[in-house]
N, C-alpha and C positions, 0 to 999 in steps of 0.2 A: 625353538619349540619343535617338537617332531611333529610329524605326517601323519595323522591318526589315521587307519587303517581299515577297510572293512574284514570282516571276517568269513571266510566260505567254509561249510559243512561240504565234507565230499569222503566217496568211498575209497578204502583204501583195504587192500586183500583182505577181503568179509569183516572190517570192521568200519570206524566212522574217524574221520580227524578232522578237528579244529586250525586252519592256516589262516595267517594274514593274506593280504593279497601283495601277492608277488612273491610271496615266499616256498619256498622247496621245502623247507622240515614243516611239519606240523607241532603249535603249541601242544596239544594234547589230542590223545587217540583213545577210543569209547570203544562199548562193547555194541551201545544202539544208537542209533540216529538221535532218537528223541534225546539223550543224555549229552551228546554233542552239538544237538541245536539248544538244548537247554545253557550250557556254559556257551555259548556264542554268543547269545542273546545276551548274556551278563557280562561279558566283556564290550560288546560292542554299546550297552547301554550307557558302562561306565565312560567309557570314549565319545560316547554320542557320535557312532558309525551306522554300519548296515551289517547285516546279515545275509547271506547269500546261501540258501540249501538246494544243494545239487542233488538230484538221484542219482542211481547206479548209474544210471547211462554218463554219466557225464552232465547235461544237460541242468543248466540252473532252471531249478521246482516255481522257488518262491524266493521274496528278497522281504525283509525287515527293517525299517529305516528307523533309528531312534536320535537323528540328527535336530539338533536346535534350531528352527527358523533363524533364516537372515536376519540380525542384528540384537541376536540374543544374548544375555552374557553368562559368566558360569555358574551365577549365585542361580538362573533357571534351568529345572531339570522336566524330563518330558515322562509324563506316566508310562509304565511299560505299557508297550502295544498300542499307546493312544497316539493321534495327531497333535491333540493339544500341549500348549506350555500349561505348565502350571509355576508358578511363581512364587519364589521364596516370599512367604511372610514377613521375614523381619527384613527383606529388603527394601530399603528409604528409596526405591524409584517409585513412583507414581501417591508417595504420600504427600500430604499437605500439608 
């Protein structure tokens, strides 16, 4: 199984790039912030990682976590932006 990865928003000669952490190249490079935090968001929701948006300075802004609670499994997905699980429906855990 791989290392699922967060994702950091950071500037890169006046425009925005998409990196893993610990990575040198960037996935993808934007013309705006908002357009590169926008596909961050969507990669790292798919992953159920974090987000990490740096400003110009360097300095990390804000972080986004759309990670599953401890002893979640993959049939449950987390609403963007929310803390909560929400839980597959046709999932037979907690039926009687």
């Amino acid at each position: 199984m791989a290392i699922k990865k967060d994702q950091h928003v950071v500037p890169t000669g006046g425009k925005w790039s998409v990196r893993s952490t610990g990575s040198d190249r960037a996935s993808r490079v934007f013309e705006t912030k908002e357009s590169a935090v926008t596909h961050a968001r969507q990669i790292a929701r798919n992953a159920h990682t974090g987000v990490y948006v740096h400003g110009k300075d360097g300095l990390v802004q804000s972080k986004h976590s759309f990670a599953l609670p401890p002893g979640s499994s993959n049939s449950e997905k987390t609403k963007a932006g929310a803390s909560e699980v929400i839980k597959d429906p046709n999932s037979s855990k907690g039926r009687k």
